[in-house]
DSSP file (Angstrom, degrees, kcal/mol; ACC not computed):
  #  RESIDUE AA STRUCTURE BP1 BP2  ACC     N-H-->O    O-->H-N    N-H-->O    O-->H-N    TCO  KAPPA ALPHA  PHI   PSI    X-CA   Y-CA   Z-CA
    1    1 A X              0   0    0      0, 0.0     2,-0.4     0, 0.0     9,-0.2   0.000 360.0 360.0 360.0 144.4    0.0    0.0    0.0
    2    2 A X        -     0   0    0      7,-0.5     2,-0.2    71,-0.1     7,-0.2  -0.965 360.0-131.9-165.5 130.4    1.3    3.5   -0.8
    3    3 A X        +     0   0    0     -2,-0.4     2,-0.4     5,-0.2     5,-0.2  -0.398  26.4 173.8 -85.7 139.4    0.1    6.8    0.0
    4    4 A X  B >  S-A    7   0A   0      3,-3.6     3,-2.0    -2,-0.2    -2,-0.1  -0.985  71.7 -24.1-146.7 133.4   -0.2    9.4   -2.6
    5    5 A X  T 3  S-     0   0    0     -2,-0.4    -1,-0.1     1,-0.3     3,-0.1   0.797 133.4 -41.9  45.8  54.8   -1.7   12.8   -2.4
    6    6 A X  T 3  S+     0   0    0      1,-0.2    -1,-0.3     0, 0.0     2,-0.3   0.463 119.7 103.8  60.0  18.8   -3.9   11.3    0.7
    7    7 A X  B <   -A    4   0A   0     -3,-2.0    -3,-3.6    -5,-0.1     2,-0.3  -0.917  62.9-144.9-124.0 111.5   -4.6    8.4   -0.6
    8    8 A X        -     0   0    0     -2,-0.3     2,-0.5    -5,-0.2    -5,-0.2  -0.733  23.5-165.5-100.6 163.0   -3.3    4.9   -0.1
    9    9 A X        -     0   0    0     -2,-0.3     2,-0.6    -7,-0.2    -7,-0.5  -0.967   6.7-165.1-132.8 131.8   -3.2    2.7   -3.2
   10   10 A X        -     0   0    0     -2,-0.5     2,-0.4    -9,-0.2    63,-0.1  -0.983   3.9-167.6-123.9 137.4   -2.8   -1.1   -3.7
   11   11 A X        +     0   0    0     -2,-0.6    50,-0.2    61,-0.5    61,-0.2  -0.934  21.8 175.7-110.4 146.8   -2.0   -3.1   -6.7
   12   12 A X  S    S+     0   0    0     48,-4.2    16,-0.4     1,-0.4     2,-0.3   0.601  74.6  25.7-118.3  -3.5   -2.1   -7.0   -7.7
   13   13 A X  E     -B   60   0B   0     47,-1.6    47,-1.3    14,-0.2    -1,-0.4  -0.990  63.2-149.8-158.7 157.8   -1.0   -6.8  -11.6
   14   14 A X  E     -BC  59  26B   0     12,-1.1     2,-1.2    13,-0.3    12,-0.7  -0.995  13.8-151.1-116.9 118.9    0.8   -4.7  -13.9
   15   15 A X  E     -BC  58  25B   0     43,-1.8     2,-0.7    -2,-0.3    43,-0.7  -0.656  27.4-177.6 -85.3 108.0    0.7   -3.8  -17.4
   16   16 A X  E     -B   57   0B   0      8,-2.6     2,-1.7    -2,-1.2     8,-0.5  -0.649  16.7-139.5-109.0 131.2    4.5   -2.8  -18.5
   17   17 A X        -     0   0    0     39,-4.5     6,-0.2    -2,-0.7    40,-0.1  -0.569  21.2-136.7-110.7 111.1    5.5   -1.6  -22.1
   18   18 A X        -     0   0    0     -2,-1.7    -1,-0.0     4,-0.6     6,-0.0   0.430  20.4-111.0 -28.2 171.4    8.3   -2.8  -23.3
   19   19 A X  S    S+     0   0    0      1,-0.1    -1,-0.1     2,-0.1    -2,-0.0   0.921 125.4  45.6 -71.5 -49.4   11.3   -1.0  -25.2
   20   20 A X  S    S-     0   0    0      1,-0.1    -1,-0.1     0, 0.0    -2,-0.1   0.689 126.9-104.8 -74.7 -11.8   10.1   -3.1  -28.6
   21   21 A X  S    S+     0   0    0      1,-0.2    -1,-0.1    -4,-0.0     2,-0.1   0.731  78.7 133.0  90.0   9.4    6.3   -2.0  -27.7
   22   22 A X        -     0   0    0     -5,-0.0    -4,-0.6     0, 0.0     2,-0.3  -0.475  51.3-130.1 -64.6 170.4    5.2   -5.2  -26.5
   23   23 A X        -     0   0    0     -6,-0.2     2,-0.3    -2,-0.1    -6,-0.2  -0.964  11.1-142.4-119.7 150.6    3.2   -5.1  -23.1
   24   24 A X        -     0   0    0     -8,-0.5    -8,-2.6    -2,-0.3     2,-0.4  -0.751   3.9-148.3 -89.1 143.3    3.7   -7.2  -20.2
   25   25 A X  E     +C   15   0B   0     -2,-0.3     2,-0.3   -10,-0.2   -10,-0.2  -0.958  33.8 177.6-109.9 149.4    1.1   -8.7  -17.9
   26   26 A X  E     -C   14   0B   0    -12,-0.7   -12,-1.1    -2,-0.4     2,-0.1  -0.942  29.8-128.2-139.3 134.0    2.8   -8.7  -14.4
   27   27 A X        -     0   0    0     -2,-0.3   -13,-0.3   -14,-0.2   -14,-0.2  -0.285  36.6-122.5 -72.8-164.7    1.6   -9.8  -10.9
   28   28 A X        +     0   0    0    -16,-0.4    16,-0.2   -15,-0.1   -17,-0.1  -0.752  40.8 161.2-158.5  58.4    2.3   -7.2   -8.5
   29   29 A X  S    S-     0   0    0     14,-2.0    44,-1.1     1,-0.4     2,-0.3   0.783  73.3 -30.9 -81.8 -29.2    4.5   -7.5   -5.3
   30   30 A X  E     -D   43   0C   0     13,-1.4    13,-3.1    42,-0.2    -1,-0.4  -0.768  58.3-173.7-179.5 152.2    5.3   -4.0   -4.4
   31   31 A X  E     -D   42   0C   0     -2,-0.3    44,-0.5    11,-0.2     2,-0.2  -0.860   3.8-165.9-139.2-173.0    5.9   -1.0   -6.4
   32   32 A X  E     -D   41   0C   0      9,-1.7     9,-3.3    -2,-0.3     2,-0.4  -0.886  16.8-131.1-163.9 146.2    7.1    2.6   -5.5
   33   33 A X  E     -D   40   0C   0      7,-0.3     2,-0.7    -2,-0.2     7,-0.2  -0.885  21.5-124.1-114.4 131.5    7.1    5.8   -7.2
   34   34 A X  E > > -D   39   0C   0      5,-1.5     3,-0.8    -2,-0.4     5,-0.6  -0.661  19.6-153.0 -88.4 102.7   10.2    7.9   -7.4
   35   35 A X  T 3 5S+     0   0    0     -2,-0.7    -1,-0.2     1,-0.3     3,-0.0   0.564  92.1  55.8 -66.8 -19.0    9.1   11.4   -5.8
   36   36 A X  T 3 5S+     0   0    0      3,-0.0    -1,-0.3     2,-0.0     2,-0.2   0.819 114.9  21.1 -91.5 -23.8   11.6   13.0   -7.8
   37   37 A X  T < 5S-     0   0    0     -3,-0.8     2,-0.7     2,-0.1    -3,-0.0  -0.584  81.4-103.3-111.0 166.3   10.7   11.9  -11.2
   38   38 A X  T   5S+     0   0    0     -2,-0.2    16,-3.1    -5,-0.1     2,-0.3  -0.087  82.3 114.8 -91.4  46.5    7.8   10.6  -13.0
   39   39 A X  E   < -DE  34  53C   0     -2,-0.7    -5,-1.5    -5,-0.6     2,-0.4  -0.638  46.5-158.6-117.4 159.5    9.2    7.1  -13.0
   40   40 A X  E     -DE  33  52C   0     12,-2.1    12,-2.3    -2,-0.3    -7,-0.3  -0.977   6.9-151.7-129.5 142.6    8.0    3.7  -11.2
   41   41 A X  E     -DE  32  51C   0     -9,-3.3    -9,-1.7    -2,-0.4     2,-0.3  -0.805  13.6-164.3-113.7 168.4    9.6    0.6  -10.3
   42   42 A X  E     -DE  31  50C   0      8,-1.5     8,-0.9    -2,-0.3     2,-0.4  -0.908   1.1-164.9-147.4 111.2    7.6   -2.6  -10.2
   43   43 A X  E     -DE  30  49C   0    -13,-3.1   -14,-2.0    -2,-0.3   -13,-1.4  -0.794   8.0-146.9-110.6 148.9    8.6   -5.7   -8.5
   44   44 A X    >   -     0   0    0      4,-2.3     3,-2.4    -2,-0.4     4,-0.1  -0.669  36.5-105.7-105.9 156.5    7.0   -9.4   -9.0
   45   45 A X  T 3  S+     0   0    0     -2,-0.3    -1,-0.1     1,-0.3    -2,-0.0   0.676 118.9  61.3 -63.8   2.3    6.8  -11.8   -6.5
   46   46 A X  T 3  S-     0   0    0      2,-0.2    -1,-0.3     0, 0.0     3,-0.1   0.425 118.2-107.4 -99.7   6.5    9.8  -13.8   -8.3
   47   47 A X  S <  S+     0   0    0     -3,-2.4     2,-0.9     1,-0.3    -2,-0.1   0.486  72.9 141.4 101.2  11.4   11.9  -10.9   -7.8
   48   48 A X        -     0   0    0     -4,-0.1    -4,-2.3    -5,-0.0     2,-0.3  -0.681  38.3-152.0 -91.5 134.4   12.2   -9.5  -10.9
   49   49 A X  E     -E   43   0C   0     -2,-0.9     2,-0.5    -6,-0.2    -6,-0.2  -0.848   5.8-157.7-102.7 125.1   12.1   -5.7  -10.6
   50   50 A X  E     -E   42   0C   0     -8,-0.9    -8,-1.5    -2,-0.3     2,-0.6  -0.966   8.8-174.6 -94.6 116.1   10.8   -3.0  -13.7
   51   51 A X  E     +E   41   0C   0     -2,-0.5     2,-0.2   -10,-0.2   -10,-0.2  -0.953  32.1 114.8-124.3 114.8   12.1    0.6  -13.4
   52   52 A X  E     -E   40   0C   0    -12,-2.3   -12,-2.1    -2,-0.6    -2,-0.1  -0.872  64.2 -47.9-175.1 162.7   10.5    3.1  -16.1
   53   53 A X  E >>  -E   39   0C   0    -14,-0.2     3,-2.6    -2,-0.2     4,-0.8   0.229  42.1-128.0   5.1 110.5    8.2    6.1  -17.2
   54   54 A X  G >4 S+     0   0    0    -16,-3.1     3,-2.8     1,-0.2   -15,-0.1   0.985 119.1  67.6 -34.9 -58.6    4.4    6.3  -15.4
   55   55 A X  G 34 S+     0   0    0      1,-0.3    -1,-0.2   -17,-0.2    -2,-0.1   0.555 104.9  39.2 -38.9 -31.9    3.8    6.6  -19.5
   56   56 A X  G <4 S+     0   0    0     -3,-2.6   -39,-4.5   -40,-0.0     2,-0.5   0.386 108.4  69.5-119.4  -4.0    5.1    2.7  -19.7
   57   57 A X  E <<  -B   16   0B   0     -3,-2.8     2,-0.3    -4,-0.8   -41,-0.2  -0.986  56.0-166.5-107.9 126.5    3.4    1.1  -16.4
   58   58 A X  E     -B   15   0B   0    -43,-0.7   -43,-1.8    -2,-0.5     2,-0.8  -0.883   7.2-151.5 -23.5  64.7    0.2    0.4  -15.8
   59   59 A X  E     -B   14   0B   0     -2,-0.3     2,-0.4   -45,-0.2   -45,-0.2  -0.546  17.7-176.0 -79.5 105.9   -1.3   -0.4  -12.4
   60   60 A X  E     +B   13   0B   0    -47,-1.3   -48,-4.2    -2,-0.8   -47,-1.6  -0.342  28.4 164.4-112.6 133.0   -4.1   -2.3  -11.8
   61   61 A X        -     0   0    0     -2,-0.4   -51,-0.0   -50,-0.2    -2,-0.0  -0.840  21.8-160.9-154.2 134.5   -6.4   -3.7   -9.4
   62   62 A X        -     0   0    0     -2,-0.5     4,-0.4     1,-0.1   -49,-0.0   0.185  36.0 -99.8 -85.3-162.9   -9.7   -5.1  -10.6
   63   63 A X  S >  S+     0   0    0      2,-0.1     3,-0.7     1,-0.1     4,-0.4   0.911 117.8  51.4 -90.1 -45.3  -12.6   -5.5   -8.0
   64   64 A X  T >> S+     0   0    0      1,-0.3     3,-1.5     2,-0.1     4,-0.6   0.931  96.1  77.3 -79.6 -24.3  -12.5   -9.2   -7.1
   65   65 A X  H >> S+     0   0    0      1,-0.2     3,-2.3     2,-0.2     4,-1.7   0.835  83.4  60.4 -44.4 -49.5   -8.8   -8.7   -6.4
   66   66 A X  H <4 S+     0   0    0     -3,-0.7    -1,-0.2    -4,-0.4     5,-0.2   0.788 115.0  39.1 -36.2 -45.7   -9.3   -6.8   -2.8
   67   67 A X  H <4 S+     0   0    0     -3,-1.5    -1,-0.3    -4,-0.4    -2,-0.2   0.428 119.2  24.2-115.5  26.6  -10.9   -9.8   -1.7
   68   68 A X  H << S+     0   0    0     -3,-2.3     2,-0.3    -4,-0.6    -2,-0.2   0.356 108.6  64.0-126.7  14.8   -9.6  -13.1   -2.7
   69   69 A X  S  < S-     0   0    0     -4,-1.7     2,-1.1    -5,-0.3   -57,-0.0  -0.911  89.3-107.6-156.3 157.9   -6.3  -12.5   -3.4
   70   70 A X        -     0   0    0     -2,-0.3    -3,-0.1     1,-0.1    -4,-0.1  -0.680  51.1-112.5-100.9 114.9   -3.1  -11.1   -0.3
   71   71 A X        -     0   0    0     -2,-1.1     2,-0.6    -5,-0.2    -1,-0.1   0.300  19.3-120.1 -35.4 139.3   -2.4   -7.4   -1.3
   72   72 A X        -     0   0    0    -61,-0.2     2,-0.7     1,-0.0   -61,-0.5  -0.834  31.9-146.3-107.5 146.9    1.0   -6.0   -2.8
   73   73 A X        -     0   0    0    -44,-1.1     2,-0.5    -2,-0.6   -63,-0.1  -0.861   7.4-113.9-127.9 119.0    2.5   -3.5   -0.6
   74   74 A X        -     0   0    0     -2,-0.7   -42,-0.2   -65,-0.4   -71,-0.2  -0.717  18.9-131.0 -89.5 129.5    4.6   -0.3   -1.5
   75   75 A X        -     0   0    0     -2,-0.5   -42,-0.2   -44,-0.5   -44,-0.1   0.336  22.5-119.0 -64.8-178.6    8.0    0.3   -0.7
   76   76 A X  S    S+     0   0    0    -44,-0.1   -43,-0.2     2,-0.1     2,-0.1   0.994  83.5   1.8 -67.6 -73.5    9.0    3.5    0.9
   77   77 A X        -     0   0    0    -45,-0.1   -43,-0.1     1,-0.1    -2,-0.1  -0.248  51.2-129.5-163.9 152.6   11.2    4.8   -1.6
   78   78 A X  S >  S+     0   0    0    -45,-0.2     2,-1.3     1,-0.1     3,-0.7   0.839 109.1  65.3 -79.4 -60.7   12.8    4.2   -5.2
   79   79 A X  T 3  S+     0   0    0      1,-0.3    -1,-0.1     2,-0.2   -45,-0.0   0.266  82.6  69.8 -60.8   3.0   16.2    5.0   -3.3
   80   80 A X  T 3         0   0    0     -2,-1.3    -1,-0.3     1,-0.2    -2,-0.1   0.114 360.0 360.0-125.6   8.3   16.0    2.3   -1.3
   81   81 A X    <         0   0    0     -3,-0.7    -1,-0.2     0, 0.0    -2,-0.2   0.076 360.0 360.0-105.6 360.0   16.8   -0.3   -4.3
């Protein structure tokens, strides 16, 4: 969960666009937004991490997600990678 403009936010899946212009469909393990820049990282629960543009991420959480499925939580910080 991560608070933004008063707000906390959760995600469970991602949509990432690639360099070549594919998109990715992602689960969702924590992300964090970089405070200084417009940029987002996105990590999956196998540890693989996505650093890029808001313009290239997508974050999503549908309705059933909230309740059947165990919430992805946001880091503090970019810097902290």
């Amino acid at each position: 969960m991560r608070e933004i403009w008063g707000t906390e936010y959760e995600f469970k899946k991602a949509e990432i666009k690639m360099m070549d212009g594919t998109v990715k469909k992602v689960k969702v393990k924590e992300w964090s937004r970089d405070d200084q820049a417009n940029n987002i990282r996105v990590t999956t629960p196998d540890g693989t991490s996505y650093y890029s543009g808001s313009e290239n991420i997508m974050l999503i959480n549908e309705k059933n997600d909230a309740t059947t499925q165990k919430s992805a939580k946001s880091s503090e910080s970019v810097k902290n990678y």
